[in-house]
Residue frames as a rotation matrix with the C-alpha (Angstrom) as fourth column:
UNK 1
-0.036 -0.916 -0.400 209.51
0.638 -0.329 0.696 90.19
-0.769 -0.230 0.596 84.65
UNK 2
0.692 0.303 0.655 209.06
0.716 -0.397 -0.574 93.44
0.086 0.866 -0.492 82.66
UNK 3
-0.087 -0.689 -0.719 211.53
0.619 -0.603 0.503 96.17
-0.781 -0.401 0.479 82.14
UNK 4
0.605 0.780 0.160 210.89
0.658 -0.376 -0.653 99.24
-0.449 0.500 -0.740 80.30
UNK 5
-0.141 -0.928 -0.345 213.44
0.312 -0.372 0.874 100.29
-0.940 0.016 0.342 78.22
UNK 6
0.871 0.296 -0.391 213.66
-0.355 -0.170 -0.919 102.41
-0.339 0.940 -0.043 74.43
UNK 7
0.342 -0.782 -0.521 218.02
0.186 0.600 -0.778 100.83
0.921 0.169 0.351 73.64
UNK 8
0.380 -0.515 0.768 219.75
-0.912 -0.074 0.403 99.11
-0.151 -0.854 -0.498 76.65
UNK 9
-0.493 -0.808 -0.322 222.83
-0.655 0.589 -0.474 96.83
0.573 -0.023 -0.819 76.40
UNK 10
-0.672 -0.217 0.709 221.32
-0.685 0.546 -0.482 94.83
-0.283 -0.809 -0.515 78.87
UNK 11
0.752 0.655 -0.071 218.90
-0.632 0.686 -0.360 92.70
-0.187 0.316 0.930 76.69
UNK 12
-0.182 -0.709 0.682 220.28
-0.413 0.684 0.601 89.26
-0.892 -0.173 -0.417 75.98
UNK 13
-0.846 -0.378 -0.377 220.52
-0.522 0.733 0.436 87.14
0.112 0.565 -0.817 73.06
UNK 14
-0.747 0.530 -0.400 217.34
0.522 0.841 0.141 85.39
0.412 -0.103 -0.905 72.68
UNK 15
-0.748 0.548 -0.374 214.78
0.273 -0.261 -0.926 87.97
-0.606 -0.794 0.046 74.44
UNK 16
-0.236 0.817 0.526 211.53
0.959 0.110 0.261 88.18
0.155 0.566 -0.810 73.49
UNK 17
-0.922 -0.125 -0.366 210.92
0.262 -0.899 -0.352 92.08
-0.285 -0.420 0.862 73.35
UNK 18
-0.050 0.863 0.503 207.67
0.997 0.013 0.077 93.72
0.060 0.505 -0.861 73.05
UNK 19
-0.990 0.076 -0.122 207.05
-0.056 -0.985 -0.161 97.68
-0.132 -0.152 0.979 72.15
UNK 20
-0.091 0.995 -0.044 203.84
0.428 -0.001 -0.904 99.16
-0.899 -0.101 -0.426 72.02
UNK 21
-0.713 -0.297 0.635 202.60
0.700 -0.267 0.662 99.86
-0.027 0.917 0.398 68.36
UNK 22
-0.492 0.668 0.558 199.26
-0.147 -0.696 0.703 101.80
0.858 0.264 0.441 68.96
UNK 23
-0.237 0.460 0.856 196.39
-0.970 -0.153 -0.187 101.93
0.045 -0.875 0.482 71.94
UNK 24
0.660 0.565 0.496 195.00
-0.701 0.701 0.134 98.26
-0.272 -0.436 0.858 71.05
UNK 25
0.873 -0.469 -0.132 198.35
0.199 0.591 -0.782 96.46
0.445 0.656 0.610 69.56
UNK 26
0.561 -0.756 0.338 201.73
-0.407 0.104 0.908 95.55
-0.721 -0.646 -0.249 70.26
UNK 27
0.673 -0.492 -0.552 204.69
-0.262 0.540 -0.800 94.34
0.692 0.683 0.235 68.20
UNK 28
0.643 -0.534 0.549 207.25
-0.338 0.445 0.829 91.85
-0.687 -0.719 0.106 68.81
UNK 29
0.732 -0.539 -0.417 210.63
-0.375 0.192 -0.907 90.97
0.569 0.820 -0.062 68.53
UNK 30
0.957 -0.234 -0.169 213.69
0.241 0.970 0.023 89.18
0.158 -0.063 0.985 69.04
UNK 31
0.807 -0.590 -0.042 216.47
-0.420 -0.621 0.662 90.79
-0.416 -0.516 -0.749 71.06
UNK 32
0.858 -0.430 -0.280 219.58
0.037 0.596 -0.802 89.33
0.512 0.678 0.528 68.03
UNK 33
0.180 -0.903 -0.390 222.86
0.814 -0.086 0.574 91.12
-0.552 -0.421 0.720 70.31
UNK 34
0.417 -0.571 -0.707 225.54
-0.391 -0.815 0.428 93.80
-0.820 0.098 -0.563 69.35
UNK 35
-0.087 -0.725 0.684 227.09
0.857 0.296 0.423 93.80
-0.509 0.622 0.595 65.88
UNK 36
-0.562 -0.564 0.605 229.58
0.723 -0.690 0.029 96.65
0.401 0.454 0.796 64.39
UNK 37
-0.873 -0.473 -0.118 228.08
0.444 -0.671 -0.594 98.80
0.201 -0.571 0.796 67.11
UNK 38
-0.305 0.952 0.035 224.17
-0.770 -0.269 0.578 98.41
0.560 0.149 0.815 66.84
UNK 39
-0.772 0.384 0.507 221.76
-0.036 0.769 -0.638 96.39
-0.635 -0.510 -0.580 68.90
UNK 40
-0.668 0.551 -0.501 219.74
-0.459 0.226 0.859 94.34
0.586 0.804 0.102 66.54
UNK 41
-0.343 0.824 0.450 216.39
-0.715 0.082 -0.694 93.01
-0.609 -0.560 0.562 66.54
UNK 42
-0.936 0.313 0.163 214.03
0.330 0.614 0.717 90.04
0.125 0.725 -0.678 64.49
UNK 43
-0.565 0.816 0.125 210.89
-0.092 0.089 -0.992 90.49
-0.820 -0.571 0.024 63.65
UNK 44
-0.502 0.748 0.434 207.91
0.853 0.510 0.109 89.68
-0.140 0.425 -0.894 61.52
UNK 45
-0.369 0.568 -0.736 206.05
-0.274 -0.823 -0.498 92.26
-0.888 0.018 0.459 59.77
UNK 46
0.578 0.815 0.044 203.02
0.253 -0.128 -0.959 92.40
-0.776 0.565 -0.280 56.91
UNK 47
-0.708 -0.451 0.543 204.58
0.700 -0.351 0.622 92.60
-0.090 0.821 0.564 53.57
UNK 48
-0.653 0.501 -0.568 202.82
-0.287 -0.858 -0.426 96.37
-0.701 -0.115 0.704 52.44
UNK 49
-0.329 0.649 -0.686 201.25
-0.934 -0.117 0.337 95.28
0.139 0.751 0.645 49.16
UNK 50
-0.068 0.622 -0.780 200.26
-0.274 0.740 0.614 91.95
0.959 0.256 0.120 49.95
UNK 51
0.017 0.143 0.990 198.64
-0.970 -0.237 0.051 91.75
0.242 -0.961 0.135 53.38
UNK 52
0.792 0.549 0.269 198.46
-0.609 0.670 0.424 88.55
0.053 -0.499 0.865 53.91
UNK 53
0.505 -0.807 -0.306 202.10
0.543 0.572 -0.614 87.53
0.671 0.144 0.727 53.29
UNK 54
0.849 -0.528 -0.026 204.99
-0.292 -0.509 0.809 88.54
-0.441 -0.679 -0.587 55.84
UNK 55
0.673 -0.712 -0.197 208.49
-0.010 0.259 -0.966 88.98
0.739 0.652 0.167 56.10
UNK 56
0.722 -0.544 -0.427 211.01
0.382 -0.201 0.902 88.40
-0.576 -0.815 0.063 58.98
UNK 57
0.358 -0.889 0.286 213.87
0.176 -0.236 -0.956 91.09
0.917 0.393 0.072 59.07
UNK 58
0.443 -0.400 -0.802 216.71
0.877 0.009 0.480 92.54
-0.185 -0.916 0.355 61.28
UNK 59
0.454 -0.069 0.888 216.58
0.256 -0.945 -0.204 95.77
0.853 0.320 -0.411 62.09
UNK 60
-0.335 -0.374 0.865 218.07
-0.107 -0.897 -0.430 98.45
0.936 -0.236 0.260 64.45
UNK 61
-0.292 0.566 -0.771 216.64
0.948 0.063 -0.313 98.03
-0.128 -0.822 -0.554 68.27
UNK 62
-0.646 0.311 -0.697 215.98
-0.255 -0.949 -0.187 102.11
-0.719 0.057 0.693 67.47
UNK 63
-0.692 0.697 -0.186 214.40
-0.426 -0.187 0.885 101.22
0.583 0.692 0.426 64.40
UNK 64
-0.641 0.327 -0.694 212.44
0.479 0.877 -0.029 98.03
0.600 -0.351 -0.719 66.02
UNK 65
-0.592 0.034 -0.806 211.53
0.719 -0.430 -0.546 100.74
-0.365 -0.902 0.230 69.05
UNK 66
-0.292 0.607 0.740 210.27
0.771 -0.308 0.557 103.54
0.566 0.733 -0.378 66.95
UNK 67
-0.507 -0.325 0.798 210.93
-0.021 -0.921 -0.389 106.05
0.862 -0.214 0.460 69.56
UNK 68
0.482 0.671 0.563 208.80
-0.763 0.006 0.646 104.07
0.430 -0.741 0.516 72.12
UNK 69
0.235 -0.404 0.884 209.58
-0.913 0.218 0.343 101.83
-0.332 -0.888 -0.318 75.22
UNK 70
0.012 -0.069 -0.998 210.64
-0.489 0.870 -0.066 98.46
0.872 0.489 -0.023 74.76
UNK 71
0.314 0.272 0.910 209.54
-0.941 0.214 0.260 95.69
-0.124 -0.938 0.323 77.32
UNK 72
-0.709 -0.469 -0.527 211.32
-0.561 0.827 0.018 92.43
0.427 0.309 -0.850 78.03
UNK 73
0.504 0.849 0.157 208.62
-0.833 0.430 0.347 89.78
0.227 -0.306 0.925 78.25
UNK 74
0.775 -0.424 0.468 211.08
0.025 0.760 0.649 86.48
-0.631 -0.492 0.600 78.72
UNK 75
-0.007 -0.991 -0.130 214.15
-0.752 -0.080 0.654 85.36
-0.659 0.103 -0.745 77.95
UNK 76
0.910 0.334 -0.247 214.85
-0.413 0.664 -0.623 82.80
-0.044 0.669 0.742 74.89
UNK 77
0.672 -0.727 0.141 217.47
0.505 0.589 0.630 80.90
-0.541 -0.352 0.763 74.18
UNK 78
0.584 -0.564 -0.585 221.11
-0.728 -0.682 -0.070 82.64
-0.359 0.467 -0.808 73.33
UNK 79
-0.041 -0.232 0.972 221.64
0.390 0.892 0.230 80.04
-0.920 0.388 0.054 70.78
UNK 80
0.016 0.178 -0.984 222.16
-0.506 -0.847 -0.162 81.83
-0.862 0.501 0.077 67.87
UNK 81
-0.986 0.112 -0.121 222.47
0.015 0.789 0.614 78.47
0.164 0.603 -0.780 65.37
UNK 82
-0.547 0.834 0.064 218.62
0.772 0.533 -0.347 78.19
-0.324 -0.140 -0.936 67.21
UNK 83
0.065 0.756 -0.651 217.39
0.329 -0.632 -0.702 81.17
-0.942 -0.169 -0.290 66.71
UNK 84
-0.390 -0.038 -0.920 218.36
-0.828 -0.422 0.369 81.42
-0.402 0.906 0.133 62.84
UNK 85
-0.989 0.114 0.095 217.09
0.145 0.876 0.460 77.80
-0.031 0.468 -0.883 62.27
UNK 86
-0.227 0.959 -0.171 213.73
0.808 0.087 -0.582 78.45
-0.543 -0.270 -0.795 63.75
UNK 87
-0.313 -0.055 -0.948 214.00
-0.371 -0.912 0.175 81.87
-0.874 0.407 0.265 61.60
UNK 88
-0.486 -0.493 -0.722 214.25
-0.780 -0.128 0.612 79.59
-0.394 0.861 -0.322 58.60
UNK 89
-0.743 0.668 0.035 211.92
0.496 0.586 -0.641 76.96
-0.449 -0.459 -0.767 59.60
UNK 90
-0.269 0.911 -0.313 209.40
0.330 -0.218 -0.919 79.60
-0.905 -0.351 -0.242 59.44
UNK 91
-0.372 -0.051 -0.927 210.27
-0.807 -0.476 0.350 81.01
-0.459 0.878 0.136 55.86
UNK 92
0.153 0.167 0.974 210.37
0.088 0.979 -0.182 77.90
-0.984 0.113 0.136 54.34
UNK 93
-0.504 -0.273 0.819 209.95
0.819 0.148 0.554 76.71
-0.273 0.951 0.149 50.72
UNK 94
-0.132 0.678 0.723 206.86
0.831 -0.321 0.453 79.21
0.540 0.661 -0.522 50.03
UNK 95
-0.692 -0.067 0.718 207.65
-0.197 -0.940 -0.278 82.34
0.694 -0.335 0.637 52.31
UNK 96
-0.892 0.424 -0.155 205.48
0.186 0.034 -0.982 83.24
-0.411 -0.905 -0.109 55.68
UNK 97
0.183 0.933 0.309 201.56
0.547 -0.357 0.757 83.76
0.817 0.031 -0.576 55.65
UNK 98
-0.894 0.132 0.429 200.26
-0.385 -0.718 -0.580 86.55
0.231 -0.684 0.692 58.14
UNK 99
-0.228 0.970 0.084 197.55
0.488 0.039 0.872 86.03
0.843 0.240 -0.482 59.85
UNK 100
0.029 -0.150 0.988 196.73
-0.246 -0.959 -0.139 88.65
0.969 -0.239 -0.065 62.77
UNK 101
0.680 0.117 0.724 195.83
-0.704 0.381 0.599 86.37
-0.206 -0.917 0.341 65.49
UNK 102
-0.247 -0.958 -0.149 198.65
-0.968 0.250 -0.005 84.19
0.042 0.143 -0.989 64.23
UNK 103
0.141 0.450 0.882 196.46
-0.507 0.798 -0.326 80.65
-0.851 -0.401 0.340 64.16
UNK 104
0.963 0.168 0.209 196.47
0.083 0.557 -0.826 78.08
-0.255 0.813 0.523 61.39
UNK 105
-0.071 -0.979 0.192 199.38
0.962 -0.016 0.271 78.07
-0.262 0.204 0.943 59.59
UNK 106
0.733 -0.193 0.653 199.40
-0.042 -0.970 -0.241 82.17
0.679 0.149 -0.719 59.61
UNK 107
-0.361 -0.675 -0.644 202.02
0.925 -0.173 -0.337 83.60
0.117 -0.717 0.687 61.77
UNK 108
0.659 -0.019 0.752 201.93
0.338 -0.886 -0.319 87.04
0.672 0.464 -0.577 63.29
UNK 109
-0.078 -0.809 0.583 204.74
-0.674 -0.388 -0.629 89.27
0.735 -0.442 -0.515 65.44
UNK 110
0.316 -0.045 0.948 203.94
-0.945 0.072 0.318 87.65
-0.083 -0.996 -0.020 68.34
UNK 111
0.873 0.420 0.246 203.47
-0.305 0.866 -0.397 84.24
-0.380 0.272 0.884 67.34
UNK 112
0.642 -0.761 0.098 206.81
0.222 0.062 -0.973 84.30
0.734 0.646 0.209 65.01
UNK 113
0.122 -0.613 0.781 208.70
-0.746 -0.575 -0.335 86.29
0.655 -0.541 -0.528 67.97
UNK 114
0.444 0.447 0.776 207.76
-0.853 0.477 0.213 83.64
-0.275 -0.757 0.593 70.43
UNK 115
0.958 0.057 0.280 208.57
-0.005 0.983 -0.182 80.88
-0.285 0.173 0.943 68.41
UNK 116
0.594 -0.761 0.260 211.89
0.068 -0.274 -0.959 82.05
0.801 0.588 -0.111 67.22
UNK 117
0.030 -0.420 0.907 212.78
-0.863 -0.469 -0.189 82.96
0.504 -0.777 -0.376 70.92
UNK 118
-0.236 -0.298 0.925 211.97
-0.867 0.495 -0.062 79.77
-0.439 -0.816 -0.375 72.30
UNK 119
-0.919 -0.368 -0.143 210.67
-0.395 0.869 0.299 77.48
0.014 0.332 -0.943 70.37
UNK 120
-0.494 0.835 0.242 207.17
0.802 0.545 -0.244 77.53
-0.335 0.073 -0.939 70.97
UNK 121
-0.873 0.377 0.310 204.69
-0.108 -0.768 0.631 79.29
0.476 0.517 0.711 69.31
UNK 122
-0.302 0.508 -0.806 202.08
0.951 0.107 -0.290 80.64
-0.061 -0.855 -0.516 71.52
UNK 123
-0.405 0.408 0.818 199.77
0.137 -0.858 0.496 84.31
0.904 0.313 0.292 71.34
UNK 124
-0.953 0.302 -0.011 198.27
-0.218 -0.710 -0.669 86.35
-0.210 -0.636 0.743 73.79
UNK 125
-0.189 0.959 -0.210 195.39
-0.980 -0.173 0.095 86.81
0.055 0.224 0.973 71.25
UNK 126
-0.005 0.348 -0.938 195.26
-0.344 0.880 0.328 82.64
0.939 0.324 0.115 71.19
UNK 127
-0.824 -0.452 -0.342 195.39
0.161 0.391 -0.906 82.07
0.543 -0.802 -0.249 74.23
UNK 128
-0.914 0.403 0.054 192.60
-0.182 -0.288 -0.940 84.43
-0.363 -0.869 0.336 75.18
UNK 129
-0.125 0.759 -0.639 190.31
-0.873 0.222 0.435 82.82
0.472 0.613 0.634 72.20
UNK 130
-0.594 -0.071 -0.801 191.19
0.080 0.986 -0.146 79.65
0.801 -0.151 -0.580 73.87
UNK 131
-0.987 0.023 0.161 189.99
-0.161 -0.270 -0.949 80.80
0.021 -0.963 0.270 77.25
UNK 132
-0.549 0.755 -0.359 186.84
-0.757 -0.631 -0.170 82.41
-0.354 0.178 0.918 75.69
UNK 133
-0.570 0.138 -0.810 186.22
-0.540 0.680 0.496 79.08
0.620 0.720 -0.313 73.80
UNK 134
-0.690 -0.277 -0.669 186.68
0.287 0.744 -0.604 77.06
0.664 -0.609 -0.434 76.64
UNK 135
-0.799 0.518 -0.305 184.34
0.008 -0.497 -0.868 79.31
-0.601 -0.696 0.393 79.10
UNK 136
-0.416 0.568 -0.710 181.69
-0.909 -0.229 0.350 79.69
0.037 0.790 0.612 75.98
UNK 137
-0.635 0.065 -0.770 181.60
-0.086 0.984 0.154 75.64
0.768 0.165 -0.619 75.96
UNK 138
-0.865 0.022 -0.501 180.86
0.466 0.403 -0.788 75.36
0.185 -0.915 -0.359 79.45
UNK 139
-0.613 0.706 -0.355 178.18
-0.546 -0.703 -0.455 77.98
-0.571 -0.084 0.817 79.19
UNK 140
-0.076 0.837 -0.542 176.49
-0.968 0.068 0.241 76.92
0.239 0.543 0.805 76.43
UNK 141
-0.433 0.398 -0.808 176.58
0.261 0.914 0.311 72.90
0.863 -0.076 -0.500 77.88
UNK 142
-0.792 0.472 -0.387 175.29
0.419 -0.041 -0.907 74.20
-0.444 -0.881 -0.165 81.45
UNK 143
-0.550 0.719 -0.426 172.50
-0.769 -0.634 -0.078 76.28
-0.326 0.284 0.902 78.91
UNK 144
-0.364 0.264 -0.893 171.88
-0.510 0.746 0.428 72.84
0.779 0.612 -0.137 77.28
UNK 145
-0.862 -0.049 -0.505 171.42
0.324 0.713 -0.622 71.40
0.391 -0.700 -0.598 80.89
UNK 146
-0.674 0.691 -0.263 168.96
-0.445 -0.663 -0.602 74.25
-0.590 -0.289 0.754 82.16
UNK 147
-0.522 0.724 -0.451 167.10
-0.807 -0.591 -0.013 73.68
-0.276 0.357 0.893 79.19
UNK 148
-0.268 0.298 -0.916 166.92
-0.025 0.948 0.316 70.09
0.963 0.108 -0.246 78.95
UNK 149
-0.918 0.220 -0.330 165.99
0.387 0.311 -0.868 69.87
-0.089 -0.925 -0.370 82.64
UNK 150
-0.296 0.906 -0.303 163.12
-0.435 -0.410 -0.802 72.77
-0.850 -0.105 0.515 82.43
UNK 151
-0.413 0.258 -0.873 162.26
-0.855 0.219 0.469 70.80
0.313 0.941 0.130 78.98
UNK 152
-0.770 0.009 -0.638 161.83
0.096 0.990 -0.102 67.37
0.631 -0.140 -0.763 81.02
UNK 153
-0.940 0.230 -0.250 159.89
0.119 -0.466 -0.877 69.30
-0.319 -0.854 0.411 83.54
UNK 154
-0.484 0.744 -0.461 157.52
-0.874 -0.440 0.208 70.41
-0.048 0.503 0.863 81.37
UNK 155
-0.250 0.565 -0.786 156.59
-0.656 0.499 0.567 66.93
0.712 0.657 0.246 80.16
UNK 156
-0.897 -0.230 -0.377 156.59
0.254 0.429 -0.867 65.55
0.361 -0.873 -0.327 83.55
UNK 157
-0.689 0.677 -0.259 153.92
-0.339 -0.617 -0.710 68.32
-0.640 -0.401 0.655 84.47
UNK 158
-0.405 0.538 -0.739 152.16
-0.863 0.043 0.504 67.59
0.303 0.842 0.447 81.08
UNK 159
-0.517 0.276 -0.810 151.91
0.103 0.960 0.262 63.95
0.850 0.052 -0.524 81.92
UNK 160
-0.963 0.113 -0.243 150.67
0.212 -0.229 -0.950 64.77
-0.163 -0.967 0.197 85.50
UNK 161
-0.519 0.846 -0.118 148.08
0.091 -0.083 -0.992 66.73
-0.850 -0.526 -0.034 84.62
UNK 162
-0.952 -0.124 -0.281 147.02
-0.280 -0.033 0.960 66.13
-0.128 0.992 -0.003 81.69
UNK 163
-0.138 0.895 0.424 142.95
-0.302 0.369 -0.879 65.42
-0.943 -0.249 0.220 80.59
UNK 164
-0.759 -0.311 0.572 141.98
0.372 0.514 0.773 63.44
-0.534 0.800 -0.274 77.96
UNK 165
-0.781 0.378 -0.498 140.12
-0.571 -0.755 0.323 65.52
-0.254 0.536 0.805 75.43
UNK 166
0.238 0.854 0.462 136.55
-0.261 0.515 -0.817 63.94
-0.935 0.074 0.346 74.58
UNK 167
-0.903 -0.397 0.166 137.01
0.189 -0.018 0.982 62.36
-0.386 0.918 0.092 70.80
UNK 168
-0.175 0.451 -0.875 135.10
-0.411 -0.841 -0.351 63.74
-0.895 0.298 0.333 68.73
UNK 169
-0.989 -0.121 -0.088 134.48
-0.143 0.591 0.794 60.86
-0.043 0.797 -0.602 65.92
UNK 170
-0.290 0.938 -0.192 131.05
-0.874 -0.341 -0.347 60.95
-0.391 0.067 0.918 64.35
């Protein structure tokens, strides 16, 4: 369910929103509602001087947009008590980590958006490392099989035909 939109009233509470940021990236955020005549947004972004730390704010759906489309990827919950706990959750005692693929205890947009929106915390980019992982495994045990078979082979043949060398003790 995708809908391209740059500001429309018709996002809900709780939507997970995603804009494009460049040809190989995306950002994400957190569709907040209408207050004093703006549609707001959450999101996660890279603190500037210290990459590796983030910050979650609420901005503008214009700012959030940046003059490009915005795409509803699912709905979250329009619990607003849930969606500031899980906000705060993520800050904690010692502030957010970044990390780009959002794994370990890093977060990034997506990851933070995702988890704020529904509760789970889940990536694109993890998802398709998992895949890759998971397909990589299987390769490299069916390579382990190949080569342990043509490895048994060999010594099979060896024993077969093997000649016993004359010894050579004086």
């Amino acid at each position: 369910m995708t809908k391209a939109q740059t500001t429309n009233s018709s996002f809900q509470t709780g939507d997970l929103l995603r804009r494009d940021l460049s040809w190989y990236a995306d950002h994400y955020g957190v569709y907040l509602g209408r207050y004093q005549g703006q549609e707001w947004v959450i999101e996660v972004t890279r603190v500037a001087d210290q990459p590796e730390r983030a910050v979650i704010r609420t901005v503008p759906l214009q700012v959030f947009a940046d003059g490009r489309p915005c795409t509803l990827i699912e709905h979250g919950t329009a619990d607003r008590a849930a969606l500031r706990r899980r906000a705060d959750e993520l800050l904690g005692d010692s502030g957010l980590n970044y990390l780009l693929l959002g794994g370990g205890d890093g977060w990034n947009c997506e990851s933070a958006a995702r988890y704020i929106a529904s509760g789970v915390r889940r990536t694109a980019q993890g998802e398709a490392i998992d895949r890759a992982a998971r397909v990589g495994k299987a390769s490299l045990l069916a390579a382990a099989g190949v080569l342990s078979a043509g490895l048994i082979g060999m010594g099979v043949t060896y024993l077969k035909h093997r000649r016993r060398l004359p010894s050579t003790v004086d």
